[in-house]
C-alpha positions in Angstrom: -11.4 -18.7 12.9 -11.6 -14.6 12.2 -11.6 -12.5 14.8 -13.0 -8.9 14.0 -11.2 -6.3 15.6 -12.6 -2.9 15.3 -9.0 -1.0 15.3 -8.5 -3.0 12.4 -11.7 -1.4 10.1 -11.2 0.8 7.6 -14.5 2.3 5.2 -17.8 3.1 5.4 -20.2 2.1 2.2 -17.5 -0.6 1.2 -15.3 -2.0 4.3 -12.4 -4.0 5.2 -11.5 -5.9 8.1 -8.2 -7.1 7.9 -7.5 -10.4 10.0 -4.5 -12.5 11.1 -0.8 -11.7 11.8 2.5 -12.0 10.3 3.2 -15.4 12.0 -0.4 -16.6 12.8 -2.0 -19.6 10.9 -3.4 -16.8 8.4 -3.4 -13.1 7.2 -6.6 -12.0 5.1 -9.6 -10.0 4.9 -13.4 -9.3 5.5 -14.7 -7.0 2.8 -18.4 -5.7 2.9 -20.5 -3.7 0.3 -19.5 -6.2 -2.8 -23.5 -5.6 -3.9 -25.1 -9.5 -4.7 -24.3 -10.7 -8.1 -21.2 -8.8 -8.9 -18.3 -10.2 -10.7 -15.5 -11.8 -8.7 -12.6 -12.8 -10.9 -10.2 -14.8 -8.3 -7.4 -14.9 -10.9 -7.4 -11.0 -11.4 -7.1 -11.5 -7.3 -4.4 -13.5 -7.5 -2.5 -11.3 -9.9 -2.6 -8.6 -7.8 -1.5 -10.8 -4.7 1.7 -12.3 -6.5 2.8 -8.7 -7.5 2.9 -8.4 -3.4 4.4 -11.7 -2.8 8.1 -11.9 -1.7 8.6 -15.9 -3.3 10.4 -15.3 -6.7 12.1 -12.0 -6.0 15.6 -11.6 -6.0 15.9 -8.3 -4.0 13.1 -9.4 -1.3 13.2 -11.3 1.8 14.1 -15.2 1.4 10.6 -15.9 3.4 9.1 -18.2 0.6 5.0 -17.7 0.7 3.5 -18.8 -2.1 -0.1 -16.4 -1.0 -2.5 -18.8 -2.8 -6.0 -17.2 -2.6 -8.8 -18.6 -0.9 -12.3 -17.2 -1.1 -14.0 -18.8 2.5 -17.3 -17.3 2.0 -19.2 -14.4 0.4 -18.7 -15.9 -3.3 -20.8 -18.2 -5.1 -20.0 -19.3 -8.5 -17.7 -16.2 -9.5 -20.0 -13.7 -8.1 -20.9 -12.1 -4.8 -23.6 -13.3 -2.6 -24.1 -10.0 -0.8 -22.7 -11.1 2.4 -19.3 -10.7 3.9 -16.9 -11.6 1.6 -14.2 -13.4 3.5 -10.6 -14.4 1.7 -6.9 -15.1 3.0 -3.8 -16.9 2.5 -2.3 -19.2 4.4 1.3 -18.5 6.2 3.4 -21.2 5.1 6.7 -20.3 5.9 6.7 -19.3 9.7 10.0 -19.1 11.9 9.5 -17.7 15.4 13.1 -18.5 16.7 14.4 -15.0 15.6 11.8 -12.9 17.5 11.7 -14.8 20.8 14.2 -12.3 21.9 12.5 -9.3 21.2 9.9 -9.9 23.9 12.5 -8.0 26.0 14.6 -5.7 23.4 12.7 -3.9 20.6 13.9 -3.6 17.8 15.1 0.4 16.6 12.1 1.5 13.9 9.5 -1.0 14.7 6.5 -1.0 17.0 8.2 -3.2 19.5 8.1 -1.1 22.1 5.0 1.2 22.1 3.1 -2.2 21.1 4.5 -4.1 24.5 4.5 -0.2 26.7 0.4 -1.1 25.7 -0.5 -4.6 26.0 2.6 -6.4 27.3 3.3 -9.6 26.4 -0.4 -10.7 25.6 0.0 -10.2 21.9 1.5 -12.1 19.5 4.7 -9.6 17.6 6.4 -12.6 15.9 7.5 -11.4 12.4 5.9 -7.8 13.9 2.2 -9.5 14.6 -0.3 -6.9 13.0 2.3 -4.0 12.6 3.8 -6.4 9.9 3.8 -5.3 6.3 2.4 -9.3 5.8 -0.7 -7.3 7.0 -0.9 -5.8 3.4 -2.3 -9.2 1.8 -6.0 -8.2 3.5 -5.5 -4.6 1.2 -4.6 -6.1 -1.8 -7.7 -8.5 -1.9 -9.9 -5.6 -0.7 -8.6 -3.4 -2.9 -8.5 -6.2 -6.1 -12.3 -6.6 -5.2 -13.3 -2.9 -5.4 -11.6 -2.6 -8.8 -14.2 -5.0 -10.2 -16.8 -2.0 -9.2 -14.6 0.3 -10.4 -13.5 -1.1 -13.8 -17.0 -1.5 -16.1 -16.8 2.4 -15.4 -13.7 3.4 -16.9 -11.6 4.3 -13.8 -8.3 2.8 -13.8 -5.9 3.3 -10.1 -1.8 2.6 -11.9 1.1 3.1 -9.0 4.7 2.7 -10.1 8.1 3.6 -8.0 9.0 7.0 -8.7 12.4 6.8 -6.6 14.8 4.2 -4.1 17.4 6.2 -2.5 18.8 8.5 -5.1 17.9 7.0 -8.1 14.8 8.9 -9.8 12.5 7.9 -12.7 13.0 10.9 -15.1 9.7 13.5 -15.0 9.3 13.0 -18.6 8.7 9.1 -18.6 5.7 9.9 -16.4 3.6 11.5 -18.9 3.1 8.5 -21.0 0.0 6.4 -21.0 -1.5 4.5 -17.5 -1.6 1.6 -19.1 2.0 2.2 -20.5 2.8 3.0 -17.5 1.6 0.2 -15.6 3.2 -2.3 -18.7 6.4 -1.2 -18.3 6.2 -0.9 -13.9 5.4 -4.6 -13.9 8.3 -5.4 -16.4 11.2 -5.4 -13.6 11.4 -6.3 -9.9 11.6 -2.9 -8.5 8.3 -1.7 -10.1 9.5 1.2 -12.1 8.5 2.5 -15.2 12.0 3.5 -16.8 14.1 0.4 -17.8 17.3 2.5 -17.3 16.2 3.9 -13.8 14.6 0.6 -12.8 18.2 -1.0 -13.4 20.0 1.6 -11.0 17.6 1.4 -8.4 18.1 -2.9 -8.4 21.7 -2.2 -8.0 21.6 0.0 -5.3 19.4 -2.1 -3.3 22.0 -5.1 -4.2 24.7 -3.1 -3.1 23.0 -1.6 -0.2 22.1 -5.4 1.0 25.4 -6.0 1.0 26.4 -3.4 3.5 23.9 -4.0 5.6 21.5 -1.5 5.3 18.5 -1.2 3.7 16.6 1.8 1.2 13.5 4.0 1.0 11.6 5.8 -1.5 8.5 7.0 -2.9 5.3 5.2 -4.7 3.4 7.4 -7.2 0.1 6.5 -7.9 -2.3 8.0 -10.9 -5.8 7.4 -10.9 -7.8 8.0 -14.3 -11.6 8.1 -14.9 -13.3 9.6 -12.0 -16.1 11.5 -12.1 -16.1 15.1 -11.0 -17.3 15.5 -7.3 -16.0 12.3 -5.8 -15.5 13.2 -1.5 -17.2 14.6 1.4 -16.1 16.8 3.0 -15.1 18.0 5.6 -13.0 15.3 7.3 -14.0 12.4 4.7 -12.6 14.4 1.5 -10.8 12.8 -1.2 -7.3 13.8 0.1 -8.6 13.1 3.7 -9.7 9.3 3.5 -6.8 8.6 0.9 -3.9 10.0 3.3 -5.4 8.2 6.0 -5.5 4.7 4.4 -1.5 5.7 3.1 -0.4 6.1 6.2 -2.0 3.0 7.6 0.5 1.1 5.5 3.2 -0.1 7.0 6.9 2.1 6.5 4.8 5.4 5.0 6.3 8.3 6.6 4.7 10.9 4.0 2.2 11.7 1.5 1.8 14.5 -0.5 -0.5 15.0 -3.4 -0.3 17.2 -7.1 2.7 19.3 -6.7 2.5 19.0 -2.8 5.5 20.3 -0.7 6.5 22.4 -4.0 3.4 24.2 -3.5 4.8 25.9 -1.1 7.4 27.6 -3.0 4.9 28.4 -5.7 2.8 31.7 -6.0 -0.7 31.7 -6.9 -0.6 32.5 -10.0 2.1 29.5 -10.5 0.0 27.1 -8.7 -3.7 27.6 -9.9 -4.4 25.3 -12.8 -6.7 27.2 -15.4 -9.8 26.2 -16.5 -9.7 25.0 -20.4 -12.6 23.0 -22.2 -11.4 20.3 -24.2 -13.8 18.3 -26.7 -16.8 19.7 -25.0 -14.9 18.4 -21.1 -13.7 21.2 -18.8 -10.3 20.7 -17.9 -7.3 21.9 -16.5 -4.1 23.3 -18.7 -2.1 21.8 -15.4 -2.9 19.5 -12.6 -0.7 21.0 -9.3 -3.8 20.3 -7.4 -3.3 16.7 -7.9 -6.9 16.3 -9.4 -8.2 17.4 -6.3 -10.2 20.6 -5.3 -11.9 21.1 -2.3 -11.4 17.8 -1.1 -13.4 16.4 -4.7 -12.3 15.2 -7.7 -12.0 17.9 -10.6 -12.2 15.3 -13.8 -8.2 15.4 -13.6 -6.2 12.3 -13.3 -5.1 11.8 -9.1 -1.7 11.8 -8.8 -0.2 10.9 -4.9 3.1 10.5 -3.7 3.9 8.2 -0.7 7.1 8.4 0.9 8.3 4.4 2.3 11.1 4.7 4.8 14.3 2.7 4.7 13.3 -1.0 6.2 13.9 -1.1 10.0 15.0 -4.7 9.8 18.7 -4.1 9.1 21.6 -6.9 10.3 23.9 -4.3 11.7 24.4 -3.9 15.8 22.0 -1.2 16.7 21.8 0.2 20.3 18.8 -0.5 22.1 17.4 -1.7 25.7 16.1 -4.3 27.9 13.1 -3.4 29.0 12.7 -5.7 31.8 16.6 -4.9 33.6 15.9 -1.3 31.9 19.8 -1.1 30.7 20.8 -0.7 27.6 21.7 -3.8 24.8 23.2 -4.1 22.0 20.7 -5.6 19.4 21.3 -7.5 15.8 18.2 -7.8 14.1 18.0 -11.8 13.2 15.0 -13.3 10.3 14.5 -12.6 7.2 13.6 -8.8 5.7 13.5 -7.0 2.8 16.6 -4.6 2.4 14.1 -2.1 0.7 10.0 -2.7 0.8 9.0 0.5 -2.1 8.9 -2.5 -4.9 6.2 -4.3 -3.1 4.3 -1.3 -1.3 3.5 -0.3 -5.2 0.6 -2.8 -5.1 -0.4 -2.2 -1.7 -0.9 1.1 -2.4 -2.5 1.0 -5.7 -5.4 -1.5 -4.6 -5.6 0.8 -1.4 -6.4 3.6 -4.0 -8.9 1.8 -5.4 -10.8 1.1 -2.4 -10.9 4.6 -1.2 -11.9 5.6 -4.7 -14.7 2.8 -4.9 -15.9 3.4 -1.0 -16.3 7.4 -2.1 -18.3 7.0 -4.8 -21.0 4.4 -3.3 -20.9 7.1 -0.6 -21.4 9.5 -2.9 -24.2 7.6 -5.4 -22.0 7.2 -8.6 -21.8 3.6 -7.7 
């Protein structure tokens, strides 16, 4: 029933294995390292799966998946047996018809055509196959497990939308509390933590939608509680494993962390964050380094950025070609898309956060 792929891998101590496509009979997830006896709390699961969901949500696509968990092996009476934990959803609400075309014309923004320039028509792209963001539901279980090793000590991974298009959440909201943070995010349907900013971003998406066209933006994600030291480096540091697991999500086009591209309009002496000790803790009097030195945690919060581009799915004509009569088309995008995906990345990428976070430290022995 699950096919292991090894492109499809991601982690070392604490793994994941995502399995399924978009339009297959499931999309879910093999997760080893869950140590025997730990904790699973399905529901807490679940949460985190219906904050990806698109059924319920006025500005998402119309496909209507209701993502009901199912735990097929690996847990035994709420807690982990030590052996592969193995979970997925079941995809309900399947419609081919609108992608039968696109076996000859891909689609402007999507892997259509590197994917079929590859492996031809042998795999399944209905609904975009594994390039789809339906891929995400195997990160949000794998990352909704690792919180449960990373929650009895103290560490807490919060990601909001900071921006859609043009609409910003002021600086000043963001230096209130994670779990304020995180309360008022999950108030409103585009994730943000500012009740006036959240209403200008849904209205630009409405409008946008209307037009046509669809919106980007950025995801901002915090992570509190880490010990110092977290990473290993060289090429698996902190920043290293967390920008590749970012840009392994579907749409993210950047990632930056602290003050990241303003860095490099800063001086030295702008940029450093001094060394303070507060309440017997040393700390930092600023955190443009994001929480990160060397590639391992300094005791600051984490703060990332990840840039989601504008939804390639868009029903307006878009030039494109025929790749068998190798002359060019003109293509409108038929199904059902999202006209801007940044609400419902927020999720993927906070449980992706705490996976990294949770694979680093049993790496590193504070797990």
């Amino acid at each position: 029933m699950f096919q292991r792929l090894p492109m499809m891998r991601f982690g070392h101590t604490l793994s994941m294995t995502l399995t399924g496509t978009s339009h297959g009979p499931q999309v879910g997830v093999i997760v080893e390292g869950i140590p025997p006896g730990t904790p699973i709390d399905a529901a807490a699961i679940q949460r985190e799966l219906d904050r990806r969901r698109p059924y319920g949500r006025r500005l998402a696509t119309m496909r209507k998946e209701e993502d009901r968990l199912i735990l097929h092996s690996g847990v035994r009476e709420a807690k982990a047996t030590g052996d592969p934990i193995v979970a997925y959803v079941e995809n309900l609400d399947v419609k081919r018809g609108p992608y039968a075309e696109l076996e000859d014309v891909p689609r402007p923004g999507h892997a259509d055509y590197p994917a079929r320039a590859r492996w031809g028509n042998t795999r399944d792209l209905s609904g975009g196959g594994i390039f789809s963001g339906r891929m995400t539901v195997g990160i949000v279980i794998a990352g909704a497990l690792a919180r449960g090793l990373l929650s009895p000590k103290g560490i807490e991974a919060v990601a909001y939308t900071r921006s859609i298009g043009n609409v910003e959440v002021p600086p000043e909201t963001l230096d209130l509390p994670l779990s304020e943070l995180a309360r008022r995010s999950q108030g409103n349907e585009v994730g943000a933590p500012d009740e006036d900013a959240a209403a200008r971003m849904a209205t630009a998406i409405e409008e946008t939608r209307r037009e046509g066209d669809s919106l980007g933006g950025i995801v901002e994600v915090q992570v509190a509680g880490m010990p110092v030291g977290v990473g290993e480096p060289f090429f698996d540091s902190l920043e290293s494993v967390l920008s590749h697991a970012y840009f392994s999500i579907p749409a993210v086009k950047g990632v930056e962390f602290g003050a990241g591209f303003r860095s490099a309009r800063m001086r030295g002496s702008e940029h450093n964050d001094a060394f303070l000790v507060e309440e017997g803790r040393v700390r930092t009097r600023t955190n443009h380094a994001g929480g990160i030195l060397g590639g391992l945690s300094d005791g600051m919060p984490l703060v990332a950025r990840v840039v989601v581009k504008p939804t390639s799915s868009i029903p307006r004509e878009q030039d494109s070609v025929s790749l068998s009569r190798k002359e060019p088309v003109r293509l409108v995008v038929k199904g059902r898309h999202d006209p801007c995906i940044v609400p419902r990345a927020v999720p993927v990428v906070e449980n992706f956060t705490a996976f990294v976070v949770a694979d680093l430290m049993k790496r590193g022995g504070f797990l």
